[in-house]
C-alpha positions, -999 to +999 in steps of 0.1 A: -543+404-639-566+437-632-544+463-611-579+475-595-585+442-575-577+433-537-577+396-543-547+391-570-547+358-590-551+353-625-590+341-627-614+320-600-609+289-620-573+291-618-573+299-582-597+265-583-571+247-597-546+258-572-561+246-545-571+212-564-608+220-559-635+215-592-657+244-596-688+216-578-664+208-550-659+250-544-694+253-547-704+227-524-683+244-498-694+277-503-729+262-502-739+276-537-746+256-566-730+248-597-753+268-619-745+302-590-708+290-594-709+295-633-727+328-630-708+342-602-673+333-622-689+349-657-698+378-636-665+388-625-677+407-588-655+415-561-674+398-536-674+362-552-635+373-555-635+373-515-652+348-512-626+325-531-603+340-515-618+335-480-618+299-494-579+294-505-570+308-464-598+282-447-585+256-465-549+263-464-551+267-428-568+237-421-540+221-442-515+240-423-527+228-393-528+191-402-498+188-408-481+205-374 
């Protein structure tokens, strides 16, 4: 895990994995495609970072709420 980052998991696939998502079922939701996906993991950017992360909270708050 880099010490420099906001967003602290151990990579975006893992995060994936977490949340039971593929890497086409995240993209679909972030409205990107696969190919986007791919590069966007392999480049490693802070912003794709948030956006993941943005991800995990929406869907775990729409989990959370379900199930109130």
């Amino acid at each position: 895990m880099k010490k420099n980052r906001l967003v602290y998991y151990e990579s975006i696939p893992d995060e994936l994995a977490r949340l039971g998502l593929t890497q086409t079922q995240a993209a679909k939701l972030l409205g990107i495609t696969k190919s986007t996906m791919s590069h966007n993991i392999k480049a490693d950017n802070n912003s794709f970072h948030w956006q993941i992360y943005g991800l995990a909270h929406y869907l775990e708050s729409q989990h959370h709420a379900h199930v109130k």
